[in-house]
Rosetta silent file (secondary structure, phi, psi, omega in degrees, C-alpha in Angstrom):
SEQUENCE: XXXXXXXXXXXXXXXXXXXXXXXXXXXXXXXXXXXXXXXXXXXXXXXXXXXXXXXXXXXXXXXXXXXXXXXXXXXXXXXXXXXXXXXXXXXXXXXXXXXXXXXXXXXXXXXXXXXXXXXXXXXXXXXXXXXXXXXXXXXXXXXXXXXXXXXXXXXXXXXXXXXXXXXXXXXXXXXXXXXXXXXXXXXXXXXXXXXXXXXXXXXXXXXXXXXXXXXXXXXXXXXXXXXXXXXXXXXXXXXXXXXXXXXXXXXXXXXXXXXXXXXXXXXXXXXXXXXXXXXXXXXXXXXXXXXXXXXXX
SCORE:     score description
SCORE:     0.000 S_00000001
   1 L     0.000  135.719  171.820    0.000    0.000    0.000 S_00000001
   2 L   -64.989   87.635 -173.892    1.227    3.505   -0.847 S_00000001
   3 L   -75.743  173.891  173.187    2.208    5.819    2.290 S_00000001
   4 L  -158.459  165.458  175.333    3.303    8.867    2.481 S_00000001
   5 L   -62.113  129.414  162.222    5.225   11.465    5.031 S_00000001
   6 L   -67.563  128.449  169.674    2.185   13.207    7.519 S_00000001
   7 L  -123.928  120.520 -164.342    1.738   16.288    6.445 S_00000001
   8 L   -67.026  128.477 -177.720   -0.579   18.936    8.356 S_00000001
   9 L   -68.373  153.834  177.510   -3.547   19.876    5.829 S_00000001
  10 L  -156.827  154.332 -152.140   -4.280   23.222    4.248 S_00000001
  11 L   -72.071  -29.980 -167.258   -6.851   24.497    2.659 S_00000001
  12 L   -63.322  -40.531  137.931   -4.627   25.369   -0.592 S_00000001
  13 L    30.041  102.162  153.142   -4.052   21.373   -0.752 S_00000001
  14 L  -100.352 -175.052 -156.764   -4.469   19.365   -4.379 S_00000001
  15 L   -83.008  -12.222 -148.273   -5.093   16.048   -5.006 S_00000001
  16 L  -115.152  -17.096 -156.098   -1.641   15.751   -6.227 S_00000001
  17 E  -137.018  152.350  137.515    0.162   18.466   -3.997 S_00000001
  18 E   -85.586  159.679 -163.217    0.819   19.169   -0.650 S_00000001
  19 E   -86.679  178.194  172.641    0.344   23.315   -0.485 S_00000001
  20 L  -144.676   97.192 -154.827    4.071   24.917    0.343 S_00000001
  21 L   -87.604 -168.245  142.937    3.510   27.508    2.731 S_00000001
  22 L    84.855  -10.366 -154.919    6.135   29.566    5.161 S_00000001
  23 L   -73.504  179.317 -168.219    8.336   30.515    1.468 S_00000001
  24 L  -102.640  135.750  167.277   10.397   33.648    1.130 S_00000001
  25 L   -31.247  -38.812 -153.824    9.010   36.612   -0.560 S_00000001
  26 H  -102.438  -17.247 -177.810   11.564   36.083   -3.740 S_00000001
  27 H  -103.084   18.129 -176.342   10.462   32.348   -3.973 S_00000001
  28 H  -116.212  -62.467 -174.038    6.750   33.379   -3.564 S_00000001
  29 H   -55.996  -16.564 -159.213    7.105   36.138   -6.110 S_00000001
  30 H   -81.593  -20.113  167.189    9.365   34.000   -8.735 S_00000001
  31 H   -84.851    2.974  161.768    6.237   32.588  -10.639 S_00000001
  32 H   -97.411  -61.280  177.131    4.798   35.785  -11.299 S_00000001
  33 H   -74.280  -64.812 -166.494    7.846   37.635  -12.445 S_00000001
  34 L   -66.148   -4.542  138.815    9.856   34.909  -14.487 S_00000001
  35 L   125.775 -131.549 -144.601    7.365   33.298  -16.740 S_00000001
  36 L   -93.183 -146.321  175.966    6.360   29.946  -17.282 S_00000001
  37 L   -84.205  -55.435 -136.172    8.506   26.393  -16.351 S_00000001
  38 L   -96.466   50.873  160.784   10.181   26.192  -19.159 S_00000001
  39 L  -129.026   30.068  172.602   11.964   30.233  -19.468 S_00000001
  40 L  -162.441   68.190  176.481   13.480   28.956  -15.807 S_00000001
  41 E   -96.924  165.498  156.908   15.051   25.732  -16.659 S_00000001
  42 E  -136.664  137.318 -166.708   18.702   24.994  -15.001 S_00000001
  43 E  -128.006  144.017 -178.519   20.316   22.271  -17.147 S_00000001
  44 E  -146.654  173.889 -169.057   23.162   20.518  -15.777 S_00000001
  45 E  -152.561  160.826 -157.174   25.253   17.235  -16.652 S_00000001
  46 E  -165.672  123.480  173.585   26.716   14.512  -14.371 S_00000001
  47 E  -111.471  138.199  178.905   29.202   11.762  -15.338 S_00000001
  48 E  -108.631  122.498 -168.763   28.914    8.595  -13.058 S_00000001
  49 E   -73.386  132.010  158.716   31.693    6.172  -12.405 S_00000001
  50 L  -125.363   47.715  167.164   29.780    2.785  -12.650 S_00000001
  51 H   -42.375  -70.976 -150.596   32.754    0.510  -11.040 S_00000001
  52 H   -79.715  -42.673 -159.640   31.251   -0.126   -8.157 S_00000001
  53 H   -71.196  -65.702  179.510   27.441   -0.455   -9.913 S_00000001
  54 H   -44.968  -42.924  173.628   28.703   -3.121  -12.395 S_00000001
  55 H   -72.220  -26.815  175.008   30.342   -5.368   -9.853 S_00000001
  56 H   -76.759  -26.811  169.920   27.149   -4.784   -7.186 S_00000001
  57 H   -63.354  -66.931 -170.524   24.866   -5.973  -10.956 S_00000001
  58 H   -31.981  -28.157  172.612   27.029   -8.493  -11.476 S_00000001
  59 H   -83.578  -48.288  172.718   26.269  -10.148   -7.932 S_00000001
  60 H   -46.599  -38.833  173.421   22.633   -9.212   -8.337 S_00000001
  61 L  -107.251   12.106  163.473   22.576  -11.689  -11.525 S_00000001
  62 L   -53.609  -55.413  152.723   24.600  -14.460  -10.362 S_00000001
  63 L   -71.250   40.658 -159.683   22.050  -16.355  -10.073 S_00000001
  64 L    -6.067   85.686 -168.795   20.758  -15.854  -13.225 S_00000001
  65 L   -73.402  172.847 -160.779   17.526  -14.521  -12.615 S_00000001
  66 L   -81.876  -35.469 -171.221   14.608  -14.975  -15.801 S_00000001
  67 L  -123.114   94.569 -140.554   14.487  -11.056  -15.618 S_00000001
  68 L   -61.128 -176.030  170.934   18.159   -9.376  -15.295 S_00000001
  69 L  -123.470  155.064  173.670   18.480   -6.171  -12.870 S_00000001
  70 L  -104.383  176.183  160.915   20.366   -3.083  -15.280 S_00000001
  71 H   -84.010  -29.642  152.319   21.827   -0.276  -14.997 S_00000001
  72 H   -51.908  -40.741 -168.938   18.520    1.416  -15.834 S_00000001
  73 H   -75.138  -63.314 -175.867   16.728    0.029  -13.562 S_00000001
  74 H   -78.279   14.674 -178.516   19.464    1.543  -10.783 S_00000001
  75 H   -89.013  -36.693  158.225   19.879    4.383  -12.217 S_00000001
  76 H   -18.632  -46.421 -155.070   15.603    4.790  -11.389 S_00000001
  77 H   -91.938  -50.904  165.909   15.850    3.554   -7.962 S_00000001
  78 H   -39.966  -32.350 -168.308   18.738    6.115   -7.613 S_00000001
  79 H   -98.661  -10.574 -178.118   16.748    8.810   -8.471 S_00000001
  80 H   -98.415  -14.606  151.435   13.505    8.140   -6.610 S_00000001
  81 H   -31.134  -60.117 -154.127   15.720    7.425   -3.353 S_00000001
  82 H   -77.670  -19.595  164.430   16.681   10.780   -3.572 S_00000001
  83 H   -71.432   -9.239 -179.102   13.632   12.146   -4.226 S_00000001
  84 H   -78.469  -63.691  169.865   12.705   10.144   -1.181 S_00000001
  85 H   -97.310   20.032 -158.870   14.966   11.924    0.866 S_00000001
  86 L  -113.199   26.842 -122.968   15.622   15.247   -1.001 S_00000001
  87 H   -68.110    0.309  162.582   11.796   15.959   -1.389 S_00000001
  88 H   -68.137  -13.298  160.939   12.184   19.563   -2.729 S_00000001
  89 H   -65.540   18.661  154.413   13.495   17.858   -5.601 S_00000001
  90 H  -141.721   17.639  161.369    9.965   17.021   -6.029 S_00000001
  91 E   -16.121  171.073   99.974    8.391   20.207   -5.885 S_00000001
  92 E  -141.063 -167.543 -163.348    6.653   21.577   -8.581 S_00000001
  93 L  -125.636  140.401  168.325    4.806   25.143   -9.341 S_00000001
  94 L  -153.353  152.359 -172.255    0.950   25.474  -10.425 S_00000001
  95 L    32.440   48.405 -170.297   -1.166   27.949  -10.498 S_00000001
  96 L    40.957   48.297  153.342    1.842   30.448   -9.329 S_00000001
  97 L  -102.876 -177.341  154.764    1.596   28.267   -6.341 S_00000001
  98 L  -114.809  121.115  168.238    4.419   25.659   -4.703 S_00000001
  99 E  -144.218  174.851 -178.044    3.787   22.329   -3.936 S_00000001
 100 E  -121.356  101.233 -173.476    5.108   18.825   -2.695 S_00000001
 101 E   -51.423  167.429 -161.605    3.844   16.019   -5.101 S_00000001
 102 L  -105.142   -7.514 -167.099    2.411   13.807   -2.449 S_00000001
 103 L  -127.715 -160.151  162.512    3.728   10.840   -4.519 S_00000001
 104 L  -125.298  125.268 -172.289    7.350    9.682   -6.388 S_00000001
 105 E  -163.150  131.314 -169.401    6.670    8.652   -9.644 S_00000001
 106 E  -133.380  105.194 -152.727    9.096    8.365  -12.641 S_00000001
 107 E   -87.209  131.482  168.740    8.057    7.915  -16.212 S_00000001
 108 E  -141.813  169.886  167.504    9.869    6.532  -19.145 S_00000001
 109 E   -83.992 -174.264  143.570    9.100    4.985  -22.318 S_00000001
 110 E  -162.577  162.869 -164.679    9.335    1.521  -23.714 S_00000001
 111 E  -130.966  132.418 -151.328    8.712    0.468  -26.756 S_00000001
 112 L   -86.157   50.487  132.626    7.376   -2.540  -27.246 S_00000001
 113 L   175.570  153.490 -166.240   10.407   -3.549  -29.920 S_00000001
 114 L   -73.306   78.818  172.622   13.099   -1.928  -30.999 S_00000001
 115 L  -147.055  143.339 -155.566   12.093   -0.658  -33.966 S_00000001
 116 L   -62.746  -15.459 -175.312   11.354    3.094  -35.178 S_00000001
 117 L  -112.843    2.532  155.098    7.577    2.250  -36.225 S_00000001
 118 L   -34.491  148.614  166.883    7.082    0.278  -33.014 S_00000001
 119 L   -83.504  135.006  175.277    4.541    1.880  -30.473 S_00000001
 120 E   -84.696  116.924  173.003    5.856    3.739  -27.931 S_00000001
 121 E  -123.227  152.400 -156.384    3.878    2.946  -24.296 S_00000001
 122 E   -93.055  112.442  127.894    4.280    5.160  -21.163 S_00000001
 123 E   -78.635  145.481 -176.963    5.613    3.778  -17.941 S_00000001
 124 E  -141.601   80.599  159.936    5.125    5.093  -14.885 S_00000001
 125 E   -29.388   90.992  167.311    6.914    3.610  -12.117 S_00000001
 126 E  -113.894  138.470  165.835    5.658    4.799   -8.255 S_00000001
 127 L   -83.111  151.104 -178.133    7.469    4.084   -5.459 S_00000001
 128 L  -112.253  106.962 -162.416    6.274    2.712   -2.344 S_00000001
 129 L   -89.847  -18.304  176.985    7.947    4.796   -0.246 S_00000001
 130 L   -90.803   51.000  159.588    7.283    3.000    3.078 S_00000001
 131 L   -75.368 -127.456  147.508    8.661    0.102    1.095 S_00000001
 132 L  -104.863 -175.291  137.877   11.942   -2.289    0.567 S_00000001
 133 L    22.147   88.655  154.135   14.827   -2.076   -1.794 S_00000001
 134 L   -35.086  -49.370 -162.941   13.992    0.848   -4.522 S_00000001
 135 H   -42.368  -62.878 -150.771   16.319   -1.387   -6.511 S_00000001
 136 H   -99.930   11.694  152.583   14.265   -4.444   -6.458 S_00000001
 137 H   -96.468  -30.928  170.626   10.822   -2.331   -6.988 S_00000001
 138 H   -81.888  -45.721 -160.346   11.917   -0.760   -9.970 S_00000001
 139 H   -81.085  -68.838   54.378   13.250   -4.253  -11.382 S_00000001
 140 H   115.375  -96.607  156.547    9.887   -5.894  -10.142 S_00000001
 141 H   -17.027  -70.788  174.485    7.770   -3.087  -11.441 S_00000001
 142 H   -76.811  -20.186  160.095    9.450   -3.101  -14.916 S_00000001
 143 H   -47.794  -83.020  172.892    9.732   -6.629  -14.986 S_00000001
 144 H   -32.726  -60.269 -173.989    5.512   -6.754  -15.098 S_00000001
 145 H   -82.500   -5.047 -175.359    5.096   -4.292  -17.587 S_00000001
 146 H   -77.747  -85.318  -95.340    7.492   -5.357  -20.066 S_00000001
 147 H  -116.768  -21.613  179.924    6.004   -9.189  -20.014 S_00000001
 148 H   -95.423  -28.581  173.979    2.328   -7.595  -19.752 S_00000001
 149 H   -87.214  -21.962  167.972    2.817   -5.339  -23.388 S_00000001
 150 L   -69.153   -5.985 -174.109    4.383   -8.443  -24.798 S_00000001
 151 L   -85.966  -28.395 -161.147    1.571  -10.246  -24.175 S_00000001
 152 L  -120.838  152.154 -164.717   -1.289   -7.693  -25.326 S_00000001
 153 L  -103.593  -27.106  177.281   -1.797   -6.394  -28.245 S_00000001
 154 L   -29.110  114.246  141.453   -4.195   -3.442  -26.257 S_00000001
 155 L   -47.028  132.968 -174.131   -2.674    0.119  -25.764 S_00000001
 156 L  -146.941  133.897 -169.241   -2.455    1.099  -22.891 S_00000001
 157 L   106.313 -160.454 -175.374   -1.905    4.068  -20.218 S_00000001
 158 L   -38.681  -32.425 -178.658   -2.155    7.568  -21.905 S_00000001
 159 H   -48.930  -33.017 -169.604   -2.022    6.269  -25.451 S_00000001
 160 H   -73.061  -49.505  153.641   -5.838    5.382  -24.615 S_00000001
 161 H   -25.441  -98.206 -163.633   -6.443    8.884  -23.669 S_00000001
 162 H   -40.016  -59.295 -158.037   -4.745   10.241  -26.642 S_00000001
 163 H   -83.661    7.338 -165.556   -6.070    8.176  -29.715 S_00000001
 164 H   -95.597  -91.133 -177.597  -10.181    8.718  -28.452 S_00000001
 165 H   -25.692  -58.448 -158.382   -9.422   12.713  -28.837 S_00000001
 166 L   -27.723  -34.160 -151.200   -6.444   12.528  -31.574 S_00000001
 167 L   -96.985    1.407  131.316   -8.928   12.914  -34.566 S_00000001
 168 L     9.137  104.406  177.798  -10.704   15.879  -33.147 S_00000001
 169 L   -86.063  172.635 -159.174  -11.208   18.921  -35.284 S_00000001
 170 L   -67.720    0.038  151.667   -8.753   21.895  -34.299 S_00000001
 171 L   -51.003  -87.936  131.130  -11.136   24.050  -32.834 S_00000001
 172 H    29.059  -72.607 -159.074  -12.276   21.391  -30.999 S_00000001
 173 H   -79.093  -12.597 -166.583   -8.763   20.023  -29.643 S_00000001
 174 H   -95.281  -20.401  178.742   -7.678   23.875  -28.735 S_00000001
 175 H   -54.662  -54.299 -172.370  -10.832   24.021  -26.789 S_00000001
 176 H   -17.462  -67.454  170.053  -10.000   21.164  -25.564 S_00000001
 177 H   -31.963  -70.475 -177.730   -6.573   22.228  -24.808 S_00000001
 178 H   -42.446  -64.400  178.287   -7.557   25.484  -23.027 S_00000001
 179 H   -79.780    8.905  177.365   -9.738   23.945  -20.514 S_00000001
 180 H   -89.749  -62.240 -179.005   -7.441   21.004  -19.459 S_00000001
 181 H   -49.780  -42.526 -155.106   -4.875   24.272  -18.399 S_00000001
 182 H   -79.493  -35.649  173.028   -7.184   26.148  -16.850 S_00000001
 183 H   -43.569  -57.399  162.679   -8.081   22.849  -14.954 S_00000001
 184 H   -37.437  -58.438 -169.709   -4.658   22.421  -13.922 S_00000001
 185 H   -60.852  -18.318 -158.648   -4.099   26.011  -12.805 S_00000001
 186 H  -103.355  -21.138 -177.342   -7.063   25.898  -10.324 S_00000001
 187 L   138.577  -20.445 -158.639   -6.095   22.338   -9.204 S_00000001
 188 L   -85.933    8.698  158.535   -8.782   20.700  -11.096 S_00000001
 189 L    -6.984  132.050  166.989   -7.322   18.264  -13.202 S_00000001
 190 L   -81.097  119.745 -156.155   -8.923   14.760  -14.323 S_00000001
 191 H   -78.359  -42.808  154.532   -7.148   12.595  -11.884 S_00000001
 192 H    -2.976  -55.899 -158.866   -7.895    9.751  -14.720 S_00000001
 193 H   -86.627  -62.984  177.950   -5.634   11.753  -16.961 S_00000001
 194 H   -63.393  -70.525  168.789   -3.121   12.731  -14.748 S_00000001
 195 L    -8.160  -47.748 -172.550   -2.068    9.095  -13.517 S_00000001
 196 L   -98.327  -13.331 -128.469   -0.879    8.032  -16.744 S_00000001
 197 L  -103.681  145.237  170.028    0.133   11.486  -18.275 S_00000001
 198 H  -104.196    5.010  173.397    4.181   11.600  -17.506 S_00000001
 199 H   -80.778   13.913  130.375    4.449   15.618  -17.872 S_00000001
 200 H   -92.487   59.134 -178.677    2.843   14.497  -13.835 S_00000001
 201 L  -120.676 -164.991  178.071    5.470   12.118  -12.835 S_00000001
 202 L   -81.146  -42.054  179.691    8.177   13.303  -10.480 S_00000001
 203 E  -152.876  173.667 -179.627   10.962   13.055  -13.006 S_00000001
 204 E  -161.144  105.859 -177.685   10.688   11.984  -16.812 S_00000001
 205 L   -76.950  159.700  100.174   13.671    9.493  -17.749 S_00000001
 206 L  -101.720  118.216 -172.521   14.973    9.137  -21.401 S_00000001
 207 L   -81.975  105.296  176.267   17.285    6.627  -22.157 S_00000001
 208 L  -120.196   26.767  141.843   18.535    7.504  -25.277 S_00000001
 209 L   -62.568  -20.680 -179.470   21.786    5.835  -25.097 S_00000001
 210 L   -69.547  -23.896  172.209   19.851    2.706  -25.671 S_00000001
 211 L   -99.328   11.792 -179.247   19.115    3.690  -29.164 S_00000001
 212 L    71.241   -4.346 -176.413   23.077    5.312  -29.896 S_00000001
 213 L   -91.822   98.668  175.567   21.690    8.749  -29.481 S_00000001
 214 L   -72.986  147.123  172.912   23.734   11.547  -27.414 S_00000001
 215 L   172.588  133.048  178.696   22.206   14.385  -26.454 S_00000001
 216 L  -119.516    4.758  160.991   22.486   16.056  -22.739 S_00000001
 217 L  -128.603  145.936  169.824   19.362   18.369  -22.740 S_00000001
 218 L  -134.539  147.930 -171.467   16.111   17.819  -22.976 S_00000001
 219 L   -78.804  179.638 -174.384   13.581   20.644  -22.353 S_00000001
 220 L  -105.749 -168.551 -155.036   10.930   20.891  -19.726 S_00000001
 221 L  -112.876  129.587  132.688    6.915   21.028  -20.590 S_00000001
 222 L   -66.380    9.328 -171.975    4.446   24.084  -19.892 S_00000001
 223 L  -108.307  155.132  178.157    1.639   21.096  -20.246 S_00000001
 224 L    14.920  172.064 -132.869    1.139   19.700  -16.301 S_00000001
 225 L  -107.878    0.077  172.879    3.405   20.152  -13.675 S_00000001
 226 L   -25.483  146.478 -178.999    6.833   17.864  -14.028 S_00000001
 227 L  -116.649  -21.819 -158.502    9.272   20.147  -12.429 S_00000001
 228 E  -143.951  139.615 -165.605   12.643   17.638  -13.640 S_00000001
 229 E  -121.071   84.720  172.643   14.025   16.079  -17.120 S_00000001
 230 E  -131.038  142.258 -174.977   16.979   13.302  -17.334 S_00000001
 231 E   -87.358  128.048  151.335   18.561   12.134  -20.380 S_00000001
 232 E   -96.360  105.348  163.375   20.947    8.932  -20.019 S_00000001
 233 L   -16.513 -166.804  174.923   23.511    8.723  -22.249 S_00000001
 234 L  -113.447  141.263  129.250   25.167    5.818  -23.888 S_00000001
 235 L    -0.234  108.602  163.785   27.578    3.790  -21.746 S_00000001
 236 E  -172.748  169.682 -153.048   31.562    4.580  -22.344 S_00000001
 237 E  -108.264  149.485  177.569   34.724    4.489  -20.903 S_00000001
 238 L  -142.060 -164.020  176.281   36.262    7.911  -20.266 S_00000001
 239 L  -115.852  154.666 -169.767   39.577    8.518  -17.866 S_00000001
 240 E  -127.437  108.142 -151.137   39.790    9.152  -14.513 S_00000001
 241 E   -92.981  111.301 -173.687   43.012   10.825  -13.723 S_00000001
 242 L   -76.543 -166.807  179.298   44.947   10.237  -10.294 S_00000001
 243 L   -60.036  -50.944  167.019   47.575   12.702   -8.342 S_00000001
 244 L   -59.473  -46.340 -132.803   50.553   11.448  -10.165 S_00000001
 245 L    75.562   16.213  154.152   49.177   12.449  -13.726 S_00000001
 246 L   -79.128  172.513  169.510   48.139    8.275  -15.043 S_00000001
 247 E  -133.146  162.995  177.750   44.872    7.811  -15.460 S_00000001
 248 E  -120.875  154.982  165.439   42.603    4.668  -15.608 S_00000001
 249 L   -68.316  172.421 -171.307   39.494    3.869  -18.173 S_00000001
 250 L  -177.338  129.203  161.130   36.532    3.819  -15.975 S_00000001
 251 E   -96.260  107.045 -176.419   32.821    2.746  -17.432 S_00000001
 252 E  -104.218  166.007  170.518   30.957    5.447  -17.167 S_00000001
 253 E  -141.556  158.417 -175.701   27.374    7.062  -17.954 S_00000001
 254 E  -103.355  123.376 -176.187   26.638   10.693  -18.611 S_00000001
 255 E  -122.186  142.140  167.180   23.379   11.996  -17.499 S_00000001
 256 E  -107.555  112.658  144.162   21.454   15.690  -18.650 S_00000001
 257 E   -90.571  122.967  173.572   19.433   16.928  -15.949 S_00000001
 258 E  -144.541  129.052 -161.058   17.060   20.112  -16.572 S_00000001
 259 E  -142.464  142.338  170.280   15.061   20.827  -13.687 S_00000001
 260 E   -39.459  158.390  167.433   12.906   24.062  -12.631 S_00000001
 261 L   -97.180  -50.289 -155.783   15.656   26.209  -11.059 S_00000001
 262 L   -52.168  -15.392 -167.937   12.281   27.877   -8.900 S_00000001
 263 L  -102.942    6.849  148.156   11.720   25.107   -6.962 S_00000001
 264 L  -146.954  178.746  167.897   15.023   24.972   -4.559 S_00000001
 265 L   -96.233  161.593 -179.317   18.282   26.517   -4.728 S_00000001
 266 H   -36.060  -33.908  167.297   21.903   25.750   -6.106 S_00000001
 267 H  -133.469   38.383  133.894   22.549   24.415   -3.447 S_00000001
 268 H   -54.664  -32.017  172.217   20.423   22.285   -2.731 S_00000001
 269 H   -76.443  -47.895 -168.954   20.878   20.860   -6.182 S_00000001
 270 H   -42.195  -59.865 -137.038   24.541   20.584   -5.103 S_00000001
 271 H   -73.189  -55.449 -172.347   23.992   18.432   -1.838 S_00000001
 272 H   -27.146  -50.302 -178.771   21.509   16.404   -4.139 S_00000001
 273 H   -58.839  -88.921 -141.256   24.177   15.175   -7.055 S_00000001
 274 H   -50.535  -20.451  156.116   26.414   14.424   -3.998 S_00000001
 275 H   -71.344  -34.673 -163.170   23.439   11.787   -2.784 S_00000001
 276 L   -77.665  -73.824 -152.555   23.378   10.433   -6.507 S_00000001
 277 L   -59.067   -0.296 -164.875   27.313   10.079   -6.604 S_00000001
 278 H   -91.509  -56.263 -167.626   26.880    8.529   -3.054 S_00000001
 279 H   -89.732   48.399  162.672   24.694    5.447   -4.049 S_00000001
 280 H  -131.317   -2.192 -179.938   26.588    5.048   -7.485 S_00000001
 281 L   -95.039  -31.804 -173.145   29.772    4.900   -5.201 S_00000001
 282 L  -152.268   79.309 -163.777   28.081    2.591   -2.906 S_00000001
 283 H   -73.221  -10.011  165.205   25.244    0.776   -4.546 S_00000001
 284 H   -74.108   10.848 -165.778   24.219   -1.716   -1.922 S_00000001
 285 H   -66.721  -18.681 -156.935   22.718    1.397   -0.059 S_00000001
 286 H   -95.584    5.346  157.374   19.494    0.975   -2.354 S_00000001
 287 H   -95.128   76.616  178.708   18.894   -2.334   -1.019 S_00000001
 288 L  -115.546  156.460  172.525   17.958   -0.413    2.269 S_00000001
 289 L   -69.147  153.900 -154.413   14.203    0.165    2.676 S_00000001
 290 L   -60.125  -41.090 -145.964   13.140    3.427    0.475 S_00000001
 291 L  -112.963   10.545  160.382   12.609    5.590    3.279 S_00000001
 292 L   -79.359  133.121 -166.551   15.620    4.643    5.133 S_00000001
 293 L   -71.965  170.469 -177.754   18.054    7.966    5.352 S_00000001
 294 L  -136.304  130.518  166.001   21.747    7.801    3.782 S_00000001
 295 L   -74.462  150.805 -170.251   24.027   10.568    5.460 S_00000001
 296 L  -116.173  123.624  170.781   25.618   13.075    2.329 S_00000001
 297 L   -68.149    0.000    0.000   29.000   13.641    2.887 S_00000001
């Protein structure tokens, strides 16, 4: 069952949000002066040692389980730990308000085969934060839905949504359009809608190393309220240089993060990476239960 931190109610409250009261005049005022999400992105990039990840997979699949655990899978688990304990890093702004999604939830695609005219279907991973292991909920979790679109030929999640509407005339769809925002800004959303949609998840992964494709930004949405964007690279060895001047190869992965800047400060983002690089330095932390803390050095 899905828990959550007690939070004292307010009237301001969505279904989706805790309200985020007590803020500073410059962070109350910043959604009103600076414009929308995406004219206040901060884009940043993060290369990850995976040493330590590959030899902690490598144990993880010793027994050669039917459904492997990745590096995808931990880099997921990484990030909704930390949204687990970082939780302004799950912020987002609506209706020039601040809130604290009430839930962790991290969307990617999958497609069900790798091929460019393949259908694309929406995952949306939520953690159960008074749970186990992120690690082994994200493998779990993706494990199901992979083995449930090979089986069905059915669309399913937003795609369901989307193809009723698609054929709409354009009048029509901007009406449409219009009143799905203004629904948002007052709070008023179709919760239907929102579940599946991932510009509401917490974060919105793209792997697009999996497909050869570099790239280390991706922008953020003015449709629904995502506040955070990460790309993952492709897998490669880069050098890691010691005191003496050698260096060693090291297998590494490069990630693009573009995240509201409005909803915490630099450094806050700082301490945040430094939780990332913590559990990619020392990857059995995520079999800890979700909500157990990890001190940031």
């Amino acid at each position: 069952m899905q828990t959550t931190v007690p939070h004292k109610k307010h009237r301001l409250d969505r279904y989706d949000g805790w309200y985020v009261s007590g803020l500073d005049s410059m962070h109350v005022m910043m959604p009103y002066m600076f414009g929308p999400r995406t004219k206040n992105e901060a884009v940043m990039s993060e290369v990850l040692d995976l040493t330590e990840v590959d030899k902690y997979l490598a144990k993880k699949n010793a027994d050669n389980p039917d459904f492997k655990y990745t590096w995808f899978h931990f880099i997921v688990a990484a990030v909704a730990k930390t949204l687990q304990l970082r939780p302004k890093m799950n912020y987002f702004i609506t209706g020039r308000r601040f809130y604290e999604r009430k839930y962790i939830r991290i969307s990617f695609v999958v497609k069900r085969q790798l091929d460019e005219k393949a259908e694309e279907l929406q995952a949306n991973f939520l953690l159960d934060r008074e749970g186990g292991s992120p690690l082994d909920q994200v493998h779990d979790y993706v494990k199901a839905f992979v083995n449930k679109v090979r089986k069905e030929d059915k669309t399913v999640g937003i795609s369901n949504a989307l193809n009723a509407v698609k054929k709409l005339p354009r009048p029509l769809f901007n009406l449409m359009a219009w009143a799905l925002k203004r629904m948002e800004y007052y709070g008023l959303y179709p919760k239907g809608l929102a579940k599946d949609d991932p510009c509401y998840a917490s974060v919105f992964v793209t792997n697009l190393g999996s497909i050869k494709l570099h790239a280390d930004y991706h922008h953020l949405f003015d449709w629904g309220n995502n506040s955070f964007f990460i790309v993952i690279n492709e897998k490669k060895l880069r050098p890691f240089w010691n005191e003496d001047g050698t260096y060693e190869l090291r297998n590494t992965i490069k990630l693009g993060l573009t995240i509201d800047e409005r909803i915490a400060d630099g450094t806050y983002f700082a301490k945040s990476i430094r939780l990332v690089r913590k559990i990619f330095a020392h990857p059995e932390l995520l079999d800890l239960p979700a909500a157990e803390p990890i001190e940031i050095d």
